[in-house]
C-alpha positions in Angstrom: 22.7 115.0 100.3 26.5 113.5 99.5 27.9 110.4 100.4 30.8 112.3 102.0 29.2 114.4 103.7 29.9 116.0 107.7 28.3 118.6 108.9 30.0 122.0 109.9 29.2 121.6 113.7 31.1 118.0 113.8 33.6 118.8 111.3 34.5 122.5 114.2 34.5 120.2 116.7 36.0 117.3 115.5 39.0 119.2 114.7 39.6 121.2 117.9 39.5 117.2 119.2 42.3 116.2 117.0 43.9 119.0 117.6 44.0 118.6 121.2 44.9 114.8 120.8 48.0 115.5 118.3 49.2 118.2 120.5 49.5 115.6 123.5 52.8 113.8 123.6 53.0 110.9 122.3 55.0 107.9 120.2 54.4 109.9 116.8 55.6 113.0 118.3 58.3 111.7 119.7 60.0 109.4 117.2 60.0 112.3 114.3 61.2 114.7 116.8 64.3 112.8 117.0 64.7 111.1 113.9 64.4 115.2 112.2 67.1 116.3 114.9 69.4 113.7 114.2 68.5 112.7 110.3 67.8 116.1 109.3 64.3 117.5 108.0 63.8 115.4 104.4 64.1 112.0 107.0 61.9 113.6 108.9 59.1 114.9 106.1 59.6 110.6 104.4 58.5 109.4 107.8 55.9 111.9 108.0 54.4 110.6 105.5 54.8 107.4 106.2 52.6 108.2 109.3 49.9 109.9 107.8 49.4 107.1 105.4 49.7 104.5 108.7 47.1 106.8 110.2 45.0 106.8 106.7 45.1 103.1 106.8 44.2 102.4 110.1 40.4 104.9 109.5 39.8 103.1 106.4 40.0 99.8 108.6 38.3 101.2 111.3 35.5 102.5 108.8 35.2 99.0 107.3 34.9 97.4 110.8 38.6 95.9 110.6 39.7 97.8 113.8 36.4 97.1 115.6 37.6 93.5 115.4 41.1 93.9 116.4 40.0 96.0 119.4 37.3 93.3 120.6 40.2 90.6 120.1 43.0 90.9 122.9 44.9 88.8 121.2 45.4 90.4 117.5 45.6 93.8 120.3 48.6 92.2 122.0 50.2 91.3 119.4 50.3 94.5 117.4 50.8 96.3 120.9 54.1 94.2 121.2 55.4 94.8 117.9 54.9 98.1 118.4 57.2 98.4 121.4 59.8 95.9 119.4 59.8 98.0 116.4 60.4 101.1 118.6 63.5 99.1 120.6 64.4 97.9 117.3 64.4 102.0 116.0 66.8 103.2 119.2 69.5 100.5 118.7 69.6 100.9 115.0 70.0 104.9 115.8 73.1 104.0 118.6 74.5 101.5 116.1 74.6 103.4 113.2 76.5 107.1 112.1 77.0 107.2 108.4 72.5 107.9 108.0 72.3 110.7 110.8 75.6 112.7 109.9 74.8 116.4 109.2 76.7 116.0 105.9 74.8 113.0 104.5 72.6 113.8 101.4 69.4 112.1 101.1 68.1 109.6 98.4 65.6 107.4 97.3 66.4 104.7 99.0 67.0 106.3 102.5 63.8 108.0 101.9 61.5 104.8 101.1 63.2 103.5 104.8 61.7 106.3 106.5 58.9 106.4 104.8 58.2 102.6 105.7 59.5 103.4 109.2 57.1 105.8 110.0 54.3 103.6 108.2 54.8 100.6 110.5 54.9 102.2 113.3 51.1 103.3 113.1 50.2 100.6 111.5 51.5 98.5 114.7 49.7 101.3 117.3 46.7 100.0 118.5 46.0 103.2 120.2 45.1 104.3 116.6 42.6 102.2 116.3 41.1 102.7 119.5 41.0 106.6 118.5 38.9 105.9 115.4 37.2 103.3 117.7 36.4 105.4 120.5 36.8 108.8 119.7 35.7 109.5 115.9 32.0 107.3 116.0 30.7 110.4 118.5 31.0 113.1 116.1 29.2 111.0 113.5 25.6 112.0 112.6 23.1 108.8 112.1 20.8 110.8 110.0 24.0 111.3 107.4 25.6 108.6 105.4 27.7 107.1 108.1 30.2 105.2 105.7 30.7 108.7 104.1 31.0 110.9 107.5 33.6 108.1 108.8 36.1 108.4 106.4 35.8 112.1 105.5 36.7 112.2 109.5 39.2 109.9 109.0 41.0 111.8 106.4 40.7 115.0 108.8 42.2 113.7 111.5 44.9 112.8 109.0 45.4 116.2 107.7 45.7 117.7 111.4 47.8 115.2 112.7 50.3 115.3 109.6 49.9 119.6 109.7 51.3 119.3 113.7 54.1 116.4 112.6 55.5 118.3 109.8 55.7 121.6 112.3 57.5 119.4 114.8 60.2 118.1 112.0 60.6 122.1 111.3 61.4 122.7 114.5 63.4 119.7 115.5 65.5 119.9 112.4 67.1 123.2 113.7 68.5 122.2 116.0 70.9 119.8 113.7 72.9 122.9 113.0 74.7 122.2 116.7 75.5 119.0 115.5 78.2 119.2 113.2 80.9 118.3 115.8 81.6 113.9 115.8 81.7 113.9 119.2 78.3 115.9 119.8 76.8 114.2 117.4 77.4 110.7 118.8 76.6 112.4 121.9 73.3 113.5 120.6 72.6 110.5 118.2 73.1 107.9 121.6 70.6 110.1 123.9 68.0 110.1 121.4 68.2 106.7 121.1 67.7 106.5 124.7 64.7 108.8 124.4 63.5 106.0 121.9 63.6 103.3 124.7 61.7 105.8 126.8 59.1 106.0 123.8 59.1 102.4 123.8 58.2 102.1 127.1 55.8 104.8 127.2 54.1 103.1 124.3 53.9 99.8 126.3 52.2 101.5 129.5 50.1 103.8 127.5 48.6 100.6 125.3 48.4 98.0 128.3 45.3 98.6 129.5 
């Protein structure tokens, strides 16, 4: 029998589970639907990865017992709950601030990329809700008579894979509509609501994570 091993009944339904969790709005959702309408799709893909490796991080902590601890401490919870909804506030006035990074015209590069990248990572990595997923969610479709250890992060890296598959559809999507965007004042226009819509996810994020 392999260490990494799941069986095909939990693997099924473990992924029609992730599936229906990715698919429910939410802060991840949100964030690289604007960020890919207003920074176009290679912004969007950097942070996308960004997240799936915050997401990758937080299963190999949670497999290790890491996020058991943080979830059982409300402290070290609050804490990354808060930055979470900082970080987010922090993301919708640097969007209203700022035009040179989100104009249609802009090329990308290393540099820009590594920020979104390292946007997208600290943003899961400061989710709690992650953890409680991997927490809460992932340990039922786990088989004791298997290697647990093994079974916990082959989940984990399935629920990666889904989650990133659904993120880098909604960049595709949200991208197009960029092509509207080319006029200043629209895109002001545009760049200033989504912000907005990043206060909402802020918000949302806080009430979602308080209890």
């Amino acid at each position: 029998m392999s260490w990494f091993d799941v069986s095909l009944t939990s693997l099924i339904s473990f992924i029609a589970t992730c599936l229906v969790v990715e698919l429910t709005p939410g802060p991840n959702m949100g964030y690289l639907a604007v960020l890919s309408a207003t920074a176009g799709r290679r912004a969007g893909f950097a942070a996308t990865i960004g997240v799936a490796l915050g997401l990758l991080v937080v299963g190999i902590a949670a497999a290790f017992g890491l996020a058991a601890a943080i979830s059982a401490s409300p402290l070290l919870y609050q804490v990354l709950r808060w930055g979470g909804i900082l970080y987010f506030l922090w993301l919708a006035w640097d969007g209203w601030k700022e035009d040179s990074e989100t104009s249609p015209g802009a090329t990308g590069d290393l540099a820009t990329d590594a920020k979104y990248f390292s946007r997208g990572l600290i943003t899961n990595i400061l989710n709690p809700k992650a953890a409680v997923f991997y927490i809460a969610v992932l340990p039922s479709f786990v088989e004791p008579a298997r290697p647990v250890l093994g079974q916990t992060v082959a989940l984990s890296i399935v629920y990666v894979s889904v989650a990133t598959a659904i993120h880098a559809t909604i960049v595709v999507l949200a991208a197009t509509t960029r092509r509207f965007l080319k006029q200043d004042k629209r895109r002001q226009f545009v760049r200033r609501l989504m912000s907005l819509v990043l206060v909402a996810i802020a918000v949302w994020f806080g009430w979602s994570t308080s209890s």
